[in-house]
C-alpha positions as CSV (number, residue, x, y, z in Angstrom):
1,X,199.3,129.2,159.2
2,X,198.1,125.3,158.5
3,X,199.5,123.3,160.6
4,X,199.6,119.3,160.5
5,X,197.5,117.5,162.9
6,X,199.5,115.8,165.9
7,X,196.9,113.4,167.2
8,X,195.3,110.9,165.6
9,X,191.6,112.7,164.8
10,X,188.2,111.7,163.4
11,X,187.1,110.1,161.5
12,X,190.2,107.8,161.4
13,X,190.7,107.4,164.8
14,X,188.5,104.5,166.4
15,X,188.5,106.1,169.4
16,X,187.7,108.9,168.7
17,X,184.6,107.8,166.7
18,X,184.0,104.8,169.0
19,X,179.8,105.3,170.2
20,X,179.9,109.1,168.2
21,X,176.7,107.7,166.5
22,X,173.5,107.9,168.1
23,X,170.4,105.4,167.7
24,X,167.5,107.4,168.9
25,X,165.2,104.7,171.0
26,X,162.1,104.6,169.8
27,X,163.0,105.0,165.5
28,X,160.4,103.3,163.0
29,X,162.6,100.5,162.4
30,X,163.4,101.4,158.5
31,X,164.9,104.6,160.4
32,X,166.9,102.3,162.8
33,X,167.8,100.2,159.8
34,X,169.3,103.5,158.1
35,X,171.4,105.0,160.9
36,X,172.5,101.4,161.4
37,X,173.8,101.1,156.9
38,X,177.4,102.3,156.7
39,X,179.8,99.9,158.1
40,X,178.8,97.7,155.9
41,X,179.5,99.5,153.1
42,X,183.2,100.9,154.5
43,X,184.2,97.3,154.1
44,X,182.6,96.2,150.8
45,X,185.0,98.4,148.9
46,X,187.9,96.6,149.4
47,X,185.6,93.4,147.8
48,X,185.9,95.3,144.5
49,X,189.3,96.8,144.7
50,X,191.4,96.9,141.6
51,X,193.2,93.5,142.9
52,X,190.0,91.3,142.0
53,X,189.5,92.9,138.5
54,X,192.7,90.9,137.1
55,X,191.2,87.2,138.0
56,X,187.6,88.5,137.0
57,X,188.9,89.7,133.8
58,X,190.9,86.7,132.7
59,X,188.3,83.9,134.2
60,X,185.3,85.7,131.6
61,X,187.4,86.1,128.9
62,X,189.0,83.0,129.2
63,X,186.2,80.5,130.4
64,X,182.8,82.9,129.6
65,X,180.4,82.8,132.2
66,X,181.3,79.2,133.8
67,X,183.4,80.9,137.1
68,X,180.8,82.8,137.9
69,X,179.7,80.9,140.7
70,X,183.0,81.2,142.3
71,X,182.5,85.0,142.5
72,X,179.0,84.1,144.0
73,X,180.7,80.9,146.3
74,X,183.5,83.5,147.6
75,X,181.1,86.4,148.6
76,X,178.6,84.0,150.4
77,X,181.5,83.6,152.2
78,X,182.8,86.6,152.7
79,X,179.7,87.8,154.7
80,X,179.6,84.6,156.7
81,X,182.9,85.9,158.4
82,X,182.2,89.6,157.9
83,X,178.8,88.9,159.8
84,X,181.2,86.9,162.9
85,X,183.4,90.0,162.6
86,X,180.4,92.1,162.9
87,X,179.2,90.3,166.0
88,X,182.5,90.0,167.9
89,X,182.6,93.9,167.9
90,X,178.8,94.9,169.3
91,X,178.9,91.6,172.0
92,X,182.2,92.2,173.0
93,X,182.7,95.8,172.7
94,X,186.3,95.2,171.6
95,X,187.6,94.8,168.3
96,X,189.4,91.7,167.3
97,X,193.1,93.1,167.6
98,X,192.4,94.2,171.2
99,X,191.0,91.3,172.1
100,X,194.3,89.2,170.6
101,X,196.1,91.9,172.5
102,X,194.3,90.7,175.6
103,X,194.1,86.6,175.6
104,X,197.6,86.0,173.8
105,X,201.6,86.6,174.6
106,X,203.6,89.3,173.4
107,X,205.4,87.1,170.7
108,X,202.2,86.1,169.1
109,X,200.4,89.2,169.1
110,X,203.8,90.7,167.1
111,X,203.3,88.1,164.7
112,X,200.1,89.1,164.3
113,X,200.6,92.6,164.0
114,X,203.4,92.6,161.3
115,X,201.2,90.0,159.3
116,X,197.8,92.7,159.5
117,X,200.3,95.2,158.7
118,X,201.6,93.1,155.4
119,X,198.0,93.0,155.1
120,X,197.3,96.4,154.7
121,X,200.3,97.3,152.8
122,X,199.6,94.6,150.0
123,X,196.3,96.0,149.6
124,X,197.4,99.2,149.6
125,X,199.9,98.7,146.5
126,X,197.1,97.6,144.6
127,X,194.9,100.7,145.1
128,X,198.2,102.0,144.2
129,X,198.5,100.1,141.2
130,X,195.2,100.3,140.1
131,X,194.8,104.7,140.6
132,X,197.9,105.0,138.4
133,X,196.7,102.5,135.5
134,X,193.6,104.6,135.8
135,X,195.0,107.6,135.3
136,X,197.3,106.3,132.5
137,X,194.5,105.0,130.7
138,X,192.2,107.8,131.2
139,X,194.7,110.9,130.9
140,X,198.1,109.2,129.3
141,X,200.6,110.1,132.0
142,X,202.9,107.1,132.4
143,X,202.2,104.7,135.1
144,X,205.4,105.6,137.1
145,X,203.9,109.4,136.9
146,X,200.3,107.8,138.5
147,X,202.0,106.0,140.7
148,X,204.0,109.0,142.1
149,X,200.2,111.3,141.7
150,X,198.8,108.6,144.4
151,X,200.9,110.2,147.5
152,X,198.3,112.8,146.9
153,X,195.8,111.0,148.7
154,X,197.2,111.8,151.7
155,X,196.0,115.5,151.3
156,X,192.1,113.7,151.4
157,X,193.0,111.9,154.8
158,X,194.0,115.7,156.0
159,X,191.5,117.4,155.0
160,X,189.0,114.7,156.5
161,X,190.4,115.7,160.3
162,X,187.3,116.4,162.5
163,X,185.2,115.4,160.5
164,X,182.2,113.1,161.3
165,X,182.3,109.4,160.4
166,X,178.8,109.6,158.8
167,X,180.8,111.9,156.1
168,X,183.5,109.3,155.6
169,X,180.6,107.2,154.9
170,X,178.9,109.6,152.7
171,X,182.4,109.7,150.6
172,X,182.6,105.5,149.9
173,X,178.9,105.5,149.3
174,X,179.5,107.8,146.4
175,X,182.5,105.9,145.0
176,X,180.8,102.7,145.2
177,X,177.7,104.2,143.8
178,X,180.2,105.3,140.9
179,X,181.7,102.2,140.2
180,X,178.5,100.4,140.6
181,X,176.4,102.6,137.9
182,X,179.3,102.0,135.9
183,X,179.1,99.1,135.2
184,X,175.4,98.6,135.0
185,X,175.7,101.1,132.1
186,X,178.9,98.8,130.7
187,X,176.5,95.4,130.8
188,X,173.6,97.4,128.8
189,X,176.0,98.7,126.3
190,X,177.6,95.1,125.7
191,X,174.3,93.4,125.9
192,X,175.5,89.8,128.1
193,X,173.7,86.3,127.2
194,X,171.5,86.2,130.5
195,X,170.6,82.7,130.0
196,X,174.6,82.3,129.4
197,X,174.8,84.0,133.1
198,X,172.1,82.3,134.7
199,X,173.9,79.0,133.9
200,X,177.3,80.4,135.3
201,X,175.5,80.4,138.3
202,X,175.5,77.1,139.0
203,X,179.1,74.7,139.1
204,X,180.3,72.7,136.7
205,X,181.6,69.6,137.6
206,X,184.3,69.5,134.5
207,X,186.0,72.2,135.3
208,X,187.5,70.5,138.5
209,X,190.3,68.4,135.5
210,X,191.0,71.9,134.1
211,X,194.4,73.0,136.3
212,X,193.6,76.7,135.1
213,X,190.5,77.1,135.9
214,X,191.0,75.6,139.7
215,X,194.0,78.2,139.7
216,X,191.6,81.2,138.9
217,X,188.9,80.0,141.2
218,X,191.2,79.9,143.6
219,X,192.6,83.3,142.5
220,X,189.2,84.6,142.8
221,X,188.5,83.3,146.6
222,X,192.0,84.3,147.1
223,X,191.5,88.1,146.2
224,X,188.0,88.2,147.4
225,X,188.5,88.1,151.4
226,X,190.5,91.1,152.6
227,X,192.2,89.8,156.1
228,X,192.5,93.7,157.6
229,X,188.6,93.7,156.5
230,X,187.8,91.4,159.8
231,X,190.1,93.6,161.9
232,X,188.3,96.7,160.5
233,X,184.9,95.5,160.4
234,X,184.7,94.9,164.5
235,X,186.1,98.0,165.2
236,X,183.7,100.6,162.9
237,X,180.6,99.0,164.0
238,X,181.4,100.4,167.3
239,X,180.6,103.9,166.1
240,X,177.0,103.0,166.6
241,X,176.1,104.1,170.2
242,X,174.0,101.4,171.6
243,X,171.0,101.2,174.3
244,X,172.5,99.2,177.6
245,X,171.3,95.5,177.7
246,X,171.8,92.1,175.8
247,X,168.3,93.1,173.6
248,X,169.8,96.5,172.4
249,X,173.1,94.2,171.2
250,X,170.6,91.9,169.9
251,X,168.9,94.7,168.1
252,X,172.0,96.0,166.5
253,X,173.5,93.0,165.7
254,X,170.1,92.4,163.7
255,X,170.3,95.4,161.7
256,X,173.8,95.8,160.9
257,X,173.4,92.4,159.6
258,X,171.5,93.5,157.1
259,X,173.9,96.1,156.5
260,X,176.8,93.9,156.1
261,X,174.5,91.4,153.8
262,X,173.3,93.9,151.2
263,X,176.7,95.9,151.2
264,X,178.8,92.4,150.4
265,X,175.8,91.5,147.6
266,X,176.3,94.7,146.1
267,X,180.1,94.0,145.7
268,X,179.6,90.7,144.4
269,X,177.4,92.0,142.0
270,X,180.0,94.3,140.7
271,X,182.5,91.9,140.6
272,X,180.3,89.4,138.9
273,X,179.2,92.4,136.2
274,X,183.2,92.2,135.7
275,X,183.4,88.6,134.8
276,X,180.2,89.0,132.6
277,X,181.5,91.7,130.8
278,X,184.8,90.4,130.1
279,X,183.2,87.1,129.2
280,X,180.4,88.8,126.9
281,X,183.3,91.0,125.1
282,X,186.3,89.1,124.7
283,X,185.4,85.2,125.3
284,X,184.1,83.8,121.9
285,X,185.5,87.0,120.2
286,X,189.0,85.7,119.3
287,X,190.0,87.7,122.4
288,X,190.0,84.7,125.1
289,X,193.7,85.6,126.0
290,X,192.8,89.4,127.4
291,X,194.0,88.9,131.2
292,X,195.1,92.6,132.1
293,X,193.3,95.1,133.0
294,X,194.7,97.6,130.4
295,X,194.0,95.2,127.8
296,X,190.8,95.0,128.7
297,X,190.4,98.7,128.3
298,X,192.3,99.3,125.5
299,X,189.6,96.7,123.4
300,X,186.4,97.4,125.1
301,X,186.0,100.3,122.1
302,X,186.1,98.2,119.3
303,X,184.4,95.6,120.7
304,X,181.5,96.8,122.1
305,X,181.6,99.4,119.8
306,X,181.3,102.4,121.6
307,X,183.9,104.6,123.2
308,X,181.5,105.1,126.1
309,X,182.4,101.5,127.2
310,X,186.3,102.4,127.9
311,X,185.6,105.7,129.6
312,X,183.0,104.1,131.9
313,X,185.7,101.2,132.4
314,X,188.4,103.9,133.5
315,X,186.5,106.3,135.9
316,X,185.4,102.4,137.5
317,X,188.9,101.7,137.9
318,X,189.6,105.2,139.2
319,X,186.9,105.0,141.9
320,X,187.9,101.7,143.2
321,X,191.5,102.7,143.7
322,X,190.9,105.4,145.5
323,X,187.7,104.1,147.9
324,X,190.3,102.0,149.9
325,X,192.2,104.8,150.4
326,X,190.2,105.7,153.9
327,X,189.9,102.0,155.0
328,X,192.8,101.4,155.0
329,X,194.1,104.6,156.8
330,X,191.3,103.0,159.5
331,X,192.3,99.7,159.4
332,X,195.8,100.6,160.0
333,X,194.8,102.8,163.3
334,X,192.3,99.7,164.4
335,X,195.6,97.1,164.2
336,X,198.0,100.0,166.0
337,X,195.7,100.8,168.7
338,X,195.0,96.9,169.2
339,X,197.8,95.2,169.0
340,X,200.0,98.4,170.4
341,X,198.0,100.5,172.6
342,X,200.0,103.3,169.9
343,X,198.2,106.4,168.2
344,X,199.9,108.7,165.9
345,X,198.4,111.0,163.4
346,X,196.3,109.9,160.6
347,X,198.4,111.5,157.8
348,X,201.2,110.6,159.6
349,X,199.8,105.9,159.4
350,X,198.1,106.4,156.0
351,X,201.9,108.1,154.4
352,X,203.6,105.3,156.0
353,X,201.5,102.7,154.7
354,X,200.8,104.3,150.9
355,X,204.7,104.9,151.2
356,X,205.8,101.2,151.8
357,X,203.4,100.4,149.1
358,X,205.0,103.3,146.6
359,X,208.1,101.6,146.7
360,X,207.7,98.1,145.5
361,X,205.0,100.0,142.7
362,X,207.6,102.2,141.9
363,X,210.3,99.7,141.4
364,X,208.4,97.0,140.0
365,X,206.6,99.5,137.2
366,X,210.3,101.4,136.6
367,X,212.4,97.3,136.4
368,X,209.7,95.2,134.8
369,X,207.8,97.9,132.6
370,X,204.4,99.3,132.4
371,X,202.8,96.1,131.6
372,X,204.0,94.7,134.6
373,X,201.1,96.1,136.8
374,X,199.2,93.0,136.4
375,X,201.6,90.5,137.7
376,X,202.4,92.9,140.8
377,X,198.8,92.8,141.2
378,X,198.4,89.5,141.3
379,X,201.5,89.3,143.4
380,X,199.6,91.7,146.1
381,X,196.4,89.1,145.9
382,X,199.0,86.2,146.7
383,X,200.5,88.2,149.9
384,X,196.8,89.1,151.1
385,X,195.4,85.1,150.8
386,X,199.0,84.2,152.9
387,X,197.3,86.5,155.8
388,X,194.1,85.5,155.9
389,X,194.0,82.5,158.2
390,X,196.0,84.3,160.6
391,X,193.0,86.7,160.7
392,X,190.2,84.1,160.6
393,X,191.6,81.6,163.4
394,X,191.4,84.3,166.4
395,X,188.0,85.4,165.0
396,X,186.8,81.7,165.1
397,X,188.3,81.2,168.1
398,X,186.8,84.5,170.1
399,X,183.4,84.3,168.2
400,X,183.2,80.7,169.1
401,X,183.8,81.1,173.1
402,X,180.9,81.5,175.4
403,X,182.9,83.4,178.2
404,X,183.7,86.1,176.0
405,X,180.2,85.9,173.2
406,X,178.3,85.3,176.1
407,X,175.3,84.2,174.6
408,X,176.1,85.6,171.5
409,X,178.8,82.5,170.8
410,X,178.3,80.9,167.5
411,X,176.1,77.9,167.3
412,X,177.2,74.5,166.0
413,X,176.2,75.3,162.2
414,X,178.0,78.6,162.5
415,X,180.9,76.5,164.2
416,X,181.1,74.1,161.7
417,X,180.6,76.2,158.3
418,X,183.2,79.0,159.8
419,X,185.9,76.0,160.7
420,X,185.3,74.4,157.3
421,X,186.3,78.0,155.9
422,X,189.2,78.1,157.1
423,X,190.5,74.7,156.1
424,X,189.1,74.9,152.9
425,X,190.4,78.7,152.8
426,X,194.0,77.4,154.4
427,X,194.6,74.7,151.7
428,X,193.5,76.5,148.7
429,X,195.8,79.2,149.8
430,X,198.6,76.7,150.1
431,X,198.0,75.3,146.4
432,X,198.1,78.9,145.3
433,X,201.3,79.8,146.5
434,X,202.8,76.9,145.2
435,X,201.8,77.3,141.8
436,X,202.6,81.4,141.8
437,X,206.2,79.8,142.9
């Protein structure tokens, strides 16, 4: 008779996983470097969740190539803090909920908690979003019926109980190898200007006047950083069982480094090869007002001329609504067993959270329509940029203090470009929210 699990179990469970991945001493060091990759990648996905394709789509069509250095701006970013995440978790051997749990009071670590939490669940309801629209545009059931076909995720979580984290690993490096080859195969079909991009590459002064365009840069930066990510991100790097000593830190810190560098240029490449093909199909094309996503599949076809392009979009979309699905179930044990000292079983946190997502979906899709699912993704983007500096200033703060870094504690570059983040970060935030209101 199958019976549900009771505990929270691998590979969800941090844990359970925490050191469940050995690092043989003496590895040639591309080996080391391999048993090292995987963390990296875990967070990436949530870089190229469904939530980033709306501002991607609508800054190409609507301003060609010129944004595209925002998408590179905001991931340079994204694995400076990743990278301090990263580090906090292998110095300290604590993730950065625990450690919150440990140097602040009880009212501030609630805050805290309910804002990761709000965190998780806006992210959630756009994987939400984004696997229904998938499946509406790839197999016609209405969006309400994707929406409802998501809860089905949960059976995945189950059937992942026991299992090793490498496997987990194994599972996002397939989906991201999906969406990536995806759209490699959408930006030969549609043939992009690379001079065009090569000159998106680098800012343009003139579009500082243009209110827009600042409010789509922003949008951009604004979906690009997932706040949960940092929480996440110090805890699975743990899973790595390390040699004792500051030079087996030092070593491991090096390598997954690397990891965290190549998985974050990987998702910026996909979300670039978003904007570019958006801006190679519809800007110029007497298309420049496409901003959904399902507009966006609907005339890729005639566009680009092939139906190949719109499949290729949809399976994309499909993959990167569902890759978060795991993350998120870990990010949400990482925040309970941090900031709660609770554990409850993994079907049991990822139901909870893909249910408090289900509901808004639900309502928003059945009150405002099928074509609302970009506004509520956008709306999701708005809640997630809101969180973020609640994240970010206890990372700063942690990774920035030598009695707990030891001499791991960031230098006064690191210091200055991390602080200058989060101002920067805080304020554009702030402008965002005021013009969404």
């Amino acid at each position: 008779m199958f019976k549900l699990p009771t505990t929270a179990t691998a590979p969800f469970c941090p844990s359970e996983v925490r050191g469940s991945i050995a690092i043989r001493p003496g590895l040639p060091a591309w080996k080391k470097l391999l048993a090292f990759c995987g963390p990296g990648l875990l967070v990436s996905v949530c870089y190229m969740d469904p939530g980033n394709w709306a501002t991607d789509i609508e800054a190409g069509a609507k301003y060609g190539h010129a944004l595209l250095f925002v998408v590179a701006a905001a991931s340079l970013a994204a694995m400076l803090l990743q990278t301090l995440a990263m580090k906090l978790g292998v110095a300290t051997g604590y993730d950065l909920a625990r450690l919150s749990r440990e140097h602040y009071g009880r009212r501030a670590n609630t805050a805290l908690w309910l804002l990761a939490e709000l965190a998780i669940v806006a992210c959630d309801l756009a994987e939400v979003l984004g696997s229904a629209l998938a499946l509406h545009l790839l197999f016609g059931v209405s969006v309400l019926t994707g929406v409802v076909l998501t809860a089905a995720s949960t059976l995945v979580v189950i059937g992942l109980k026991g299992k090793g984290f490498r496997r987990l690993e194994a599972i996002v490096l397939a989906l991201v190898a999906t969406i990536a080859s995806c759209f490699l195969v959408e930006l030969l079909l549609a043939g992009p200007e690379w001079s065009a991009v090569r000159e998106g590459l680098m800012p343009h002064a003139g579009l500082a006047t243009d209110r827009e365009a600042v409010y789509l840069a922003i949008g951009i930066v604004g979906a690009t950083v997932m706040p949960h990510n940092l929480y996440l991100h110090s805890s699975i790097v743990q899973t790595r069982r390390l040699g004792e000593g500051e030079a087996a830190r030092r070593e491991a810190i090096r390598f997954l480094r690397v990891d965290t560098v190549v998985s974050l240029a990987l998702a910026m490449l996909v979300n670039g090869a978003i904007l570019v093909l958006a801006a190679t199909a519809f800007h110029g094309t007497g298309y420049a007002d496409v901003a959904s996503i399902e507009d966006a599949y609907r005339l890729l076809e005639p566009v680009v001329g092939t139906a190949a392009a719109a499949l290729l979009f949809g399976i994309a979309l499909l993959a990167a609504g569902q890759s978060s699905t795991f993350t998120g179930t870990i990010a949400g044990q990482i925040i309970m067993e941090g900031f709660l000292d609770l554990k409850i079983p993994c079907w049991r946190r990822h139901l909870i959270t893909r249910a408090l997502a289900l509901v808004p979906a639900f309502i928003g899709v059945a009150v405002l329509g099928e074509h609302a699912v970009g506004t509520l993704l956008v709306l999701s983007q708005v809640v997630l940029s809101l969180q973020l500096p609640f994240a970010l200033y206890p990372l700063l703060r942690f990774t920035g203090r030598r009695d707990i870094m030891g001499s791991f504690a960031n230098g006064p570059l690191t210091r200055i470009a991390g602080w200058s983040l989060f101002v920067a970060i805080s304020a554009a935030n702030l402008w965002l929210l005021a013009q969404f209101l």
